[in-house]
KOLNUBA-51332 format. One line per 5 residues: number of its first residue (from 1); for each residue x, z, y of C-alpha. Coordinates in steps of 0.05 Angstrom, whole numbers. Layout:
# residues N
NUM = X:Z:Y ~ ... .
***
This chain:
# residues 657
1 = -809:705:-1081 ~ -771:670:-1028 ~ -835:661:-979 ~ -790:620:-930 ~ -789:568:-984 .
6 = -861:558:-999 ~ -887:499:-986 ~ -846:455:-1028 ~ -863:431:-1103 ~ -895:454:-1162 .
11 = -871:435:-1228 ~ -885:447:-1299 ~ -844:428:-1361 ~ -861:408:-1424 ~ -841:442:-1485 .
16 = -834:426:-1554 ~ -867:485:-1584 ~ -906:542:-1556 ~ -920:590:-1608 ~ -870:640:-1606 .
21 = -823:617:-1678 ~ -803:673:-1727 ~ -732:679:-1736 ~ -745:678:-1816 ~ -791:611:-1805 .
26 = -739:571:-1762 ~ -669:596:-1767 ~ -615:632:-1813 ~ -597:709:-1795 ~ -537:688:-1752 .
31 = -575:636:-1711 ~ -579:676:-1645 ~ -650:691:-1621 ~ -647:665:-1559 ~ -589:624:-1527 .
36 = -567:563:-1494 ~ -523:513:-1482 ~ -508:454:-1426 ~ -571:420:-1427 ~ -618:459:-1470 .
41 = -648:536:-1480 ~ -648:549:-1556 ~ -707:593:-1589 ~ -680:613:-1654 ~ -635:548:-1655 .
46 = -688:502:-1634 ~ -699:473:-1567 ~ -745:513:-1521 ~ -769:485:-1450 ~ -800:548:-1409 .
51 = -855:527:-1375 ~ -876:590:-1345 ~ -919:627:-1281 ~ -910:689:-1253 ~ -955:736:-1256 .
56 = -944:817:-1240 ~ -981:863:-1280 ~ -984:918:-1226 ~ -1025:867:-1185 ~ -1080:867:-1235 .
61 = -1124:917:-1266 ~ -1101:935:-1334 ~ -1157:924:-1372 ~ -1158:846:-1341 ~ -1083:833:-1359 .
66 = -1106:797:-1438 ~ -1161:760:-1398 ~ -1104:732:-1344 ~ -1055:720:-1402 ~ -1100:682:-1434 .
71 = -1113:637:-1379 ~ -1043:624:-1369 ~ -1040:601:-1430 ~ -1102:556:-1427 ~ -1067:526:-1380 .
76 = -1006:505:-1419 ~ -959:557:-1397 ~ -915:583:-1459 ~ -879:640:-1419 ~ -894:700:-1362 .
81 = -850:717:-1313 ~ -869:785:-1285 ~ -838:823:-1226 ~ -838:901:-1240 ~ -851:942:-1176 .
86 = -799:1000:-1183 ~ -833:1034:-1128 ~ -888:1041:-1181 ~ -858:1067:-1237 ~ -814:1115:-1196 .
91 = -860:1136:-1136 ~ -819:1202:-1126 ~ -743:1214:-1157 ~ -748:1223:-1222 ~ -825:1223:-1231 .
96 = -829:1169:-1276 ~ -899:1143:-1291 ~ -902:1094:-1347 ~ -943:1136:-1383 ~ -1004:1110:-1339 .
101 = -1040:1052:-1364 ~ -1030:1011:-1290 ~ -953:1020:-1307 ~ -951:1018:-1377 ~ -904:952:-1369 .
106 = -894:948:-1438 ~ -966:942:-1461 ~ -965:882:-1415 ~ -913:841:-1448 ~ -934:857:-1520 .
111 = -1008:836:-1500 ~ -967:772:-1478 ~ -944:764:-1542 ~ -1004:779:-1576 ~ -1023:719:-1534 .
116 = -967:667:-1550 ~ -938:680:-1491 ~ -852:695:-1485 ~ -834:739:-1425 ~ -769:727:-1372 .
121 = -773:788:-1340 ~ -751:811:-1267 ~ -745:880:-1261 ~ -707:877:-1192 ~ -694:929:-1167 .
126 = -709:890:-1111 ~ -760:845:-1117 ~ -791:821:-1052 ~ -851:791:-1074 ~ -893:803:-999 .
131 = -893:872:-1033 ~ -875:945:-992 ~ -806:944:-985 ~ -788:891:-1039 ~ -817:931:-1088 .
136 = -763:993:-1071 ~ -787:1066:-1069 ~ -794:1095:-1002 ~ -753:1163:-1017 ~ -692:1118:-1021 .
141 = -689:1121:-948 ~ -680:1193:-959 ~ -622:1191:-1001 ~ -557:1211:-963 ~ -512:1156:-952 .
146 = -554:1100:-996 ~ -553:1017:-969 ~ -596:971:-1007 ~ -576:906:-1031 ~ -513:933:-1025 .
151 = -449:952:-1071 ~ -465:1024:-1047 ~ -453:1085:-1095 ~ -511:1123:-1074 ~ -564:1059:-1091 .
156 = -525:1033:-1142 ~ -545:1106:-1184 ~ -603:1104:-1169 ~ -614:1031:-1187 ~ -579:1047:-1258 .
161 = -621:1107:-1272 ~ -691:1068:-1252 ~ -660:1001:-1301 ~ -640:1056:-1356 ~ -709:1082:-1353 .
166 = -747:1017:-1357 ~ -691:985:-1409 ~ -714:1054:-1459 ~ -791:1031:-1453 ~ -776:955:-1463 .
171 = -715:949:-1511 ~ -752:941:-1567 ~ -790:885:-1539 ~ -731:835:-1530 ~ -735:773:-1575 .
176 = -662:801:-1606 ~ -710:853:-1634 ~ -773:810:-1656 ~ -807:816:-1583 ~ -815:763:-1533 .
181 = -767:780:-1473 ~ -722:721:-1465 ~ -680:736:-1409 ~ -672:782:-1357 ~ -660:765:-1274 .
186 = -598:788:-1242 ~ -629:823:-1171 ~ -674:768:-1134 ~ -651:714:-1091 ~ -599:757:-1070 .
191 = -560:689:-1044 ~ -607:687:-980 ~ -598:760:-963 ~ -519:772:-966 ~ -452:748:-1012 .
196 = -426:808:-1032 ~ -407:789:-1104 ~ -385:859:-1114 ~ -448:880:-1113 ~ -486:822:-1164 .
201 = -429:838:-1210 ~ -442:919:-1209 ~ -519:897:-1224 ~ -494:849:-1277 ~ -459:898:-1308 .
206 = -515:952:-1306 ~ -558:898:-1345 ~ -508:876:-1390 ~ -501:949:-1419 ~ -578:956:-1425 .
211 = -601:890:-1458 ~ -583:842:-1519 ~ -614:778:-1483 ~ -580:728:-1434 ~ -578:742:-1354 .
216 = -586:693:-1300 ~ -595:687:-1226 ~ -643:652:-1184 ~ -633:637:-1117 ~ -644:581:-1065 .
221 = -632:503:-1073 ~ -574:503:-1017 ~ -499:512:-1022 ~ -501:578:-986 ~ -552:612:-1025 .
226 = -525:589:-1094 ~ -459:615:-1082 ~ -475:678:-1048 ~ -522:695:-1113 ~ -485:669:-1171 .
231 = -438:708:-1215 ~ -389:698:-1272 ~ -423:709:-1333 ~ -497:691:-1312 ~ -537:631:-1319 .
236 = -552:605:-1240 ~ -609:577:-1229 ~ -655:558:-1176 ~ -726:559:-1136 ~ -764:518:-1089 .
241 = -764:439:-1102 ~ -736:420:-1166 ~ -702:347:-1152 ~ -664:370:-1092 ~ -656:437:-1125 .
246 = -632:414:-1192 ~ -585:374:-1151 ~ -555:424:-1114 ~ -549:468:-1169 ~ -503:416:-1206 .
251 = -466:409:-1142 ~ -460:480:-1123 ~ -440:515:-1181 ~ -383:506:-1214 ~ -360:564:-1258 .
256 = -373:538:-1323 ~ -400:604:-1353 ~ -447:599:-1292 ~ -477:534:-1323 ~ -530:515:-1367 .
261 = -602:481:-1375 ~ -641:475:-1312 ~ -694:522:-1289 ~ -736:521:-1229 ~ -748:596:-1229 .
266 = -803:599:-1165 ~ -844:537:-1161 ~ -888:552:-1106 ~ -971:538:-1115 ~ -981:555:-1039 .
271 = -968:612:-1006 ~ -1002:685:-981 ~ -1039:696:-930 ~ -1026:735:-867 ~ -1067:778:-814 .
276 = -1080:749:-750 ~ -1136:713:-706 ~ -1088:650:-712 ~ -1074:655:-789 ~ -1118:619:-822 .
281 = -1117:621:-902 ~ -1074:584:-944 ~ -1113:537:-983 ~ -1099:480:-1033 ~ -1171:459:-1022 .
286 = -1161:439:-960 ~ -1098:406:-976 ~ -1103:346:-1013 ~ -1041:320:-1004 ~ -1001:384:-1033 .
291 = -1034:377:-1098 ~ -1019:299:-1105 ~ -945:335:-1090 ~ -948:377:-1151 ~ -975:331:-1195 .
296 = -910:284:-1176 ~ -871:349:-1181 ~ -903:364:-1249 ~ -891:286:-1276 ~ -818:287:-1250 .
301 = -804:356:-1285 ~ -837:340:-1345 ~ -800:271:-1361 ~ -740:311:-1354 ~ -725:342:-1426 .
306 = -668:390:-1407 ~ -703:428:-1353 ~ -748:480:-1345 ~ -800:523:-1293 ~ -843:581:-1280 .
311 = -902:565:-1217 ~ -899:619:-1172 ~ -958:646:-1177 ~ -996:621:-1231 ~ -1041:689:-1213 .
316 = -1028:731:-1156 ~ -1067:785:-1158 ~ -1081:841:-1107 ~ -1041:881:-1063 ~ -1089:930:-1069 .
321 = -1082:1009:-1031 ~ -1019:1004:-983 ~ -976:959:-1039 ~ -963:896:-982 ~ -904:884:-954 .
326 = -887:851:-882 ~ -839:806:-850 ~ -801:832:-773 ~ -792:766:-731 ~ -793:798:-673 .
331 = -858:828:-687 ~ -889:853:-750 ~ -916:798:-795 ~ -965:828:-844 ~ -991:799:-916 .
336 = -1059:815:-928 ~ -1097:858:-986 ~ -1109:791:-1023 ~ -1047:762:-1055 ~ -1088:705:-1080 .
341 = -1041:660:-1067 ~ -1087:595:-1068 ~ -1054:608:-1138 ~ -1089:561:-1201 ~ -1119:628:-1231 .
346 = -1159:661:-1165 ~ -1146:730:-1148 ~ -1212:754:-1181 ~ -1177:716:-1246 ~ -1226:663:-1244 .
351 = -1207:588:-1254 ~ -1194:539:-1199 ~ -1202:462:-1184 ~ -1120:471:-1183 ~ -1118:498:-1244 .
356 = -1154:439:-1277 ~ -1112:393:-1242 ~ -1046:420:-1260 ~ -1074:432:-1340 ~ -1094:363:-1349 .
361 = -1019:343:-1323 ~ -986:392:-1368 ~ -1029:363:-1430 ~ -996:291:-1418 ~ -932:319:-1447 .
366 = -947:376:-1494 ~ -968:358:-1571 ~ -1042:338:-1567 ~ -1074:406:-1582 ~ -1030:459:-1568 .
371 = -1064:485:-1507 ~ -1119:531:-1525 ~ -1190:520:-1490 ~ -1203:559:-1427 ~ -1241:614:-1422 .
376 = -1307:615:-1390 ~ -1313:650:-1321 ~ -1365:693:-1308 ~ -1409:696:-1252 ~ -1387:750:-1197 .
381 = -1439:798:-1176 ~ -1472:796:-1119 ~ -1493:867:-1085 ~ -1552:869:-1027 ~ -1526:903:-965 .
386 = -1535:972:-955 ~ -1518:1026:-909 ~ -1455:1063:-889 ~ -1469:1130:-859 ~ -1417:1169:-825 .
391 = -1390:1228:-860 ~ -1339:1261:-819 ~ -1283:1248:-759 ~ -1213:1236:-787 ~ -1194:1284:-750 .
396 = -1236:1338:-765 ~ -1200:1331:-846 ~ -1128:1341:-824 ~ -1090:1400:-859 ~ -1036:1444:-845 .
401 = -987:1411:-787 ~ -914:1408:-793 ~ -888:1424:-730 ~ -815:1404:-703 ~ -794:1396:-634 .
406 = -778:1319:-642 ~ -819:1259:-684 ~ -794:1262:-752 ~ -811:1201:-795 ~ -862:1187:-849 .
411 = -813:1194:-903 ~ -778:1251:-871 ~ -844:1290:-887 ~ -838:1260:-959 ~ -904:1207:-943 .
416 = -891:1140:-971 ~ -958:1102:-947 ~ -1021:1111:-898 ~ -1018:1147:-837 ~ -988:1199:-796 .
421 = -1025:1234:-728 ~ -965:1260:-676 ~ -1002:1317:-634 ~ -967:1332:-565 ~ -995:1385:-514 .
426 = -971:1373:-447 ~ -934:1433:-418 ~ -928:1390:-349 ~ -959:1340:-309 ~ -929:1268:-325 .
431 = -965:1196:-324 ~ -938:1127:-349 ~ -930:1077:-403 ~ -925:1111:-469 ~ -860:1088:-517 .
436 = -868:1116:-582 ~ -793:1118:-609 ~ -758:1054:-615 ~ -803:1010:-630 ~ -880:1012:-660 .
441 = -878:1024:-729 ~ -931:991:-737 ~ -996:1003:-700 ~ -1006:1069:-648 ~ -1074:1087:-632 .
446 = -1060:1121:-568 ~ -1114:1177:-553 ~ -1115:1242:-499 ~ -1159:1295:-516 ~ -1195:1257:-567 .
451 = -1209:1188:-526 ~ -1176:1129:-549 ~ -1137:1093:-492 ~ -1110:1036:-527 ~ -1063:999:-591 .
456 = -997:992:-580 ~ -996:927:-641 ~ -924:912:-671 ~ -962:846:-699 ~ -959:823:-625 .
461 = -887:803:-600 ~ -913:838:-534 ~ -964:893:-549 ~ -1001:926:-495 ~ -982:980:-449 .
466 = -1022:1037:-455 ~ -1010:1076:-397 ~ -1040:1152:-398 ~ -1042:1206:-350 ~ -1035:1283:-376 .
471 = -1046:1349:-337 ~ -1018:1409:-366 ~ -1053:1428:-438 ~ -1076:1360:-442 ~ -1072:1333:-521 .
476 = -1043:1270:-533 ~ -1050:1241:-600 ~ -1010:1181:-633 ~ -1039:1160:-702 ~ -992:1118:-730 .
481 = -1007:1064:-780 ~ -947:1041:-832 ~ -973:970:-841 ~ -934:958:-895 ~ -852:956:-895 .
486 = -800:889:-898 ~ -794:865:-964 ~ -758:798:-944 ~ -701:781:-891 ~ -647:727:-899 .
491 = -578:731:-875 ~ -558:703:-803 ~ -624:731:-786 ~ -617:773:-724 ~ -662:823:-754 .
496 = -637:825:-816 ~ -617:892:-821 ~ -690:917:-808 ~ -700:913:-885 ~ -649:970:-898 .
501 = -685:1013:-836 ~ -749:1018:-875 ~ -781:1089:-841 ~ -842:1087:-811 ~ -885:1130:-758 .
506 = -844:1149:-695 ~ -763:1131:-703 ~ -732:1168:-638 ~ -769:1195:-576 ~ -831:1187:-546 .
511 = -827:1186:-473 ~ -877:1168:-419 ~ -849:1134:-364 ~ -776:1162:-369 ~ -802:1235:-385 .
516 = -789:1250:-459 ~ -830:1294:-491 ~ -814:1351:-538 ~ -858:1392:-586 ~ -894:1356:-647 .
521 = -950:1370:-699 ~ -945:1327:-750 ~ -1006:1307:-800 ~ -990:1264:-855 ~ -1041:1218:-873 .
526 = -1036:1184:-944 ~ -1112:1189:-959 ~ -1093:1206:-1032 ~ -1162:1247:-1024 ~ -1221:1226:-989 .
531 = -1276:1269:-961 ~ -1346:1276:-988 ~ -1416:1257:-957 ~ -1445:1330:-946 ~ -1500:1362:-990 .
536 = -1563:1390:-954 ~ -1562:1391:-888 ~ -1507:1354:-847 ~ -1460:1390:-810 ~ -1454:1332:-755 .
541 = -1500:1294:-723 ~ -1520:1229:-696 ~ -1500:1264:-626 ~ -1439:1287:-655 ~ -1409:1221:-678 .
546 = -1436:1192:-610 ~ -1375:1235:-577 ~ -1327:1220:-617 ~ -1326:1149:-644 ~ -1268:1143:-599 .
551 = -1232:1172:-667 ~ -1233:1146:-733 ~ -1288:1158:-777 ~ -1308:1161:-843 ~ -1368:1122:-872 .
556 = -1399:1136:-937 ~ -1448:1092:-976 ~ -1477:1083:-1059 ~ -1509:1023:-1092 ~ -1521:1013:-1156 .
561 = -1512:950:-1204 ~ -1572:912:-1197 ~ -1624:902:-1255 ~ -1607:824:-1275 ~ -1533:842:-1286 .
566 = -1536:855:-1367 ~ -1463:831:-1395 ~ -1428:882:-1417 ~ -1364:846:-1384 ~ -1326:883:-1333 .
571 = -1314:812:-1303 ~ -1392:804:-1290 ~ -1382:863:-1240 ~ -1337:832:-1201 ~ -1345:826:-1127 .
576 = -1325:822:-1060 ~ -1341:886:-1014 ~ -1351:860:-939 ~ -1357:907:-880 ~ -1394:862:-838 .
581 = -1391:905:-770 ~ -1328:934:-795 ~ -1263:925:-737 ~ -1199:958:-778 ~ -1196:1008:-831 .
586 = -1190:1018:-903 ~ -1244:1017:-952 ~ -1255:1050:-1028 ~ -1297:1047:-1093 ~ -1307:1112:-1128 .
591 = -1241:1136:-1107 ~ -1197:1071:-1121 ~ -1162:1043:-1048 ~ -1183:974:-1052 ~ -1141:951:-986 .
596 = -1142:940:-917 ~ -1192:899:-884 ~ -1185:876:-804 ~ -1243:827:-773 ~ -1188:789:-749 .
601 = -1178:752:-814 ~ -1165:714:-849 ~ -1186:756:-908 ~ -1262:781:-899 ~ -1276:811:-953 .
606 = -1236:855:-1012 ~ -1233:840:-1090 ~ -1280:888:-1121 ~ -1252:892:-1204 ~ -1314:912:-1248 .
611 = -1270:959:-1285 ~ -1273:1012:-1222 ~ -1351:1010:-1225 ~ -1410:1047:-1260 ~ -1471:1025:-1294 .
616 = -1522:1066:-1289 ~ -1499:1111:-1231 ~ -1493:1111:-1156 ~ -1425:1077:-1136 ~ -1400:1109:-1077 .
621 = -1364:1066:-1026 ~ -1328:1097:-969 ~ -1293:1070:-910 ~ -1244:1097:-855 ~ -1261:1051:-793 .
626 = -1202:1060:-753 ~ -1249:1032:-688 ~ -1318:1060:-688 ~ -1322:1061:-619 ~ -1324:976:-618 .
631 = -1377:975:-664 ~ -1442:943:-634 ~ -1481:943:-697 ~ -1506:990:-751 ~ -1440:1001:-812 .
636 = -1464:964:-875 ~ -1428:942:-937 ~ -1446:883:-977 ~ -1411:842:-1050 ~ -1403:776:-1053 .
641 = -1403:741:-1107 ~ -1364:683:-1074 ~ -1323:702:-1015 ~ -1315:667:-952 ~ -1252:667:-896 .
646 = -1253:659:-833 ~ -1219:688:-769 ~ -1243:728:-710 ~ -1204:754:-635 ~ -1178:807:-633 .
651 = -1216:855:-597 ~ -1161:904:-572 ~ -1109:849:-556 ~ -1149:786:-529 ~ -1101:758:-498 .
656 = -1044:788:-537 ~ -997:732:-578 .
***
């Protein structure tokens, strides 16, 4: 997704069937399955309009995706469009994990065709999407000699061996073979990153060798961006508003085997939402006047035959654990937990006034009952407030250090998300403003000897100095966040390289004035494991905690489903968890990382799925506050069962823009 674009139109196209046809029922053995030609895409030789939605199955719990791709199709959709995170499937080289039901990609588009739904699938392997990285693994940074987005031998093997591994599980799920996979995207909007044709025409290669169905490209509605992305052989096609678009396209592109039927690839529905006092969230009901837009959109796209579109998002989903990505414009821009979108399907998967809006448009040029009935949403749960009890100081959990006599980077210690503490003992006197490599990467909690001094805030284009003073075996501590990494720059951008220098922690030295200092521990920080609340007596007390909430802490509460909830429906345990006296942290359900939450907003609260709870047990909840030492009031966690936003100041940057 191309979130510089976002605001324009949303369209939808009609089609003239939407049951996936049998090749027996509607065409002779040498019809091909799925083709083409100037004006029209061709389902087993008859004319099929795509009107489709994104929607990313890694975003949503597994055992949700029939109930989302039924919705989609309640709403007159008749085809998916899914990105596939590679840094999913692929966490570590070569650990492929498609065996787990989250990744099990091709469960997801069968169910989809269980559902009458045809799939156009995006498998990268970049992606962007406001997801880490563009959806790239962090261990490529590792890899000797590897550029992304590039025509780069190191990146270009290891983008052939992660396509040749997800072509094995989803070959037999191409329409050539009786499945539902239409086409296949050529890279992502690569036209607003760079021109190196080289490169598209390695990747188009790649994909040519490892599927039957056609390719195309989809890239922005402006000369630059069309030529830059497009590439002998591939359909180009385009994203963002589909008149000017459209028009562009036919203007633009001129290599006839580049041509075909329209298709507005990324339609947007809104847009995400990002941290930050001044962010407030993106919402088509507050925007009246956007949704009389797509409804013009959807009525201009619709009375054109020959064209086609997917709505970017039709669900968004969650970028639940560490998965969000940022943007660097001068400072680090941030996407929150919630990728919600303002998308027609909400990110808890319920139905929207949008939604209704933008069915009841579709229906006006679909046959009369082809679009199923919706399904009913069910109540969310709502969960009294209870208490959060602290458990134990982060600090008092870390294991083994690795020890070098320089700041090595997250990655460099093979740690792909969370957090990493730098320990420094002072072997001489020094005082000063602390500079923690090149730049922050993200957020540094500075501390000496256990008391926090300050935040040095990459989402500020001019943080706070934190200035400390250390005597001779004094301990300073760094505890660096990784926010989440670039997933998005375009090309003339002055920062555009900062997407190919993903590492986070410390890059470079840390000095204090001009004094650089040498001799690290390192503590890597993933929280892959969380701590326990104690059993019999507790080893810390209220004392304890008292001196030293200047460090992080963790908080540990249970509740239990209450009495009147009696569907047997995940979906009726949905909520939203709130940390009401909560500053920064990160927050879990009986083990599963639900996301970040910050006070500063927008986002107050995180999606809760009913599928991580238990009936008739405790739950346990626990939560690292990052901030303790700002809290004024006891730690308590609450659901929602309807969530509100809102923004607050930032306490440790008040006058920091």
């Amino acid at each position: 997704m191309l979130f510089t674009k976002i605001a324009a139109a949303v369209a939808l196209l009609a089609t003239t069937t939407y049951a996936t046809p049998s090749p027996s029922s509607t065409a002779s053995a040498a019809t091909p399955a799925f083709t083409y030609n100037a004006t029209t895409f061709l389902l087993h030789g008859k004319p099929y309009q795509i009107i489709g939605g994104q929607m990313d199955p890694q975003r949503i719990p597994y055992q949700y995706w029939r109930d989302r791709l039924k919705r989609a199709r309640a709403m007159g959709l008749n085809t998916i469009f899914p990105y596939i995170f590679w840094d999913h499937l692929e966490p570590t080289q070569g650990a492929w994990t498609a065996d787990q039901p989250q990744n099990d990609v091709a469960a997801y588009i069968r169910t989809a065709q269980e559902e009458g739904l045809t799939v156009v699938l995006r498998p990268g392997p970049y992606i962007c999407g406001e997801h880490d990285f563009g959806g790239f693994p962090a261990w490529l940074s590792q890899v000797p000699g590897l550029v992304v987005r590039d025509y780069n031998q190191p990146y270009l093997n290891a983008s052939k061996s992660y396509l040749t591994k997800l072509a094995g599980e989803l070959k037999d799920l191409q329409v050539t073979n009786g499945g539902n996979i239409l086409m296949v995207q050529v890279e992502n909007e690569y036209g607003s990153f760079g021109e190196n044709h080289q490169y598209i025409g390695a990747l188009r290669d790649i994909l040519k060798g490892l599927f039957d169905v056609p390719l195309y490209t989809n890239d922005g509605g402006v000369d630059f961006t069309l030529e830059g992305g497009s590439i002998p052989g591939v359909l180009a096609e385009i994203d963002g508003d589909p008149s000017s678009g459209f028009n562009a396209r036919d203007m633009y592109i001129t290599d006839p085997s580049e041509l075909g039927p329209l298709l507005d690839g990324e339609y947007y529905t809104y847009a995400p939402d990002q941290w930050g006092s001044y962010n407030s969230h993106n919402s088509t009901e507050r925007d009246p006047q956007a949704v009389t837009q797509f409804v013009k959109d959807i009525d201009y796209v619709l009375g054109n035959k020959s064209a086609s579109i997917s709505f970017y998002m039709v669900h968004g989903g969650t970028n639940f654990g560490f998965d969000n990505g940022a943007l660097w414009q001068n400072r680090t821009t941030v996407f929150t937990t919630s990728y919600d979108y303002s998308a027609p399907i909400d990110e808890s998967g319920r139905t929207t006034n949008l939604y209704h809006t933008m069915r009841e448009t579709i229906a006006k040029y679909v046959p009369k009952g082809s679009i199923p009935d919706v399904p009913e949403d069910v109540p969310r749960m709502a969960v009294p407030e209870f208490q959060l009890k602290p458990i134990v100081p982060l600090f008092n959990t870390l294991g083994k250090p690795t020890t070098k006599a320089s700041p090595v980077t997250m990655e460099a210690l093979g740690e792909s998300y969370g957090f990493i503490l730098y320990e420094h003992t002072a072997t001489f006197p020094v005082s000063g403003v602390v500079h923690p490599g090149d730049r922050p990467r993200d957020r540094v909690l500075v501390y000496v000897n256990g008391v926090r001094k300050g935040v040095i805030d990459s989402q500020y284009q001019h943080p706070l100095n934190v200035t400390v003073s250390l005597k001779p075996r004094d301990k300073l501590q760094l505890l660096v966040e990784n926010l989440g990494r670039v997933d998005y720059y375009s090309r003339g951008n002055p920062y555009a390289d900062y997407l190919r220098q993903p590492e986070k922690g410390i890059v470079g030295d840390v000095t204090i004035g001009n004094k650089k200092l040498s001799g690290w521990d390192h503590y890597s920080i993933p929280l892959d494991d969380l701590p326990s609340a104690p059993q019999g007596p507790h080893p810390y007390d209220s004392e304890y905690f008292h001196q030293h909430q200047s460090t992080p802490i963790f908080y540990q509460g249970t509740f239990t489903i209450p009495s009147n909830i009696t569907s047997s429906d995940p979906a009726a345990l949905d909520t939203y968890l709130a940390v009401p006296a909560g500053i920064k942290g990160q927050a879990f359900v009986n083990g599963f990382n639900l996301g970040r939450y910050w006070l500063v907003g927008p986002q107050q609260s995180l999606y809760v799925p009913g599928t991580v709870l238990k009936r008739g047990s405790p739950n346990e909840v626990v939560v690292l506050e990052l901030e303790p030492d700002h809290i004024n009031a006891t730690m308590t966690a609450k659901g929602l069962g309807d969530r509100v936003w809102f923004n607050n100041p930032d306490p440790d940057c008040l006058r920091c823009v």
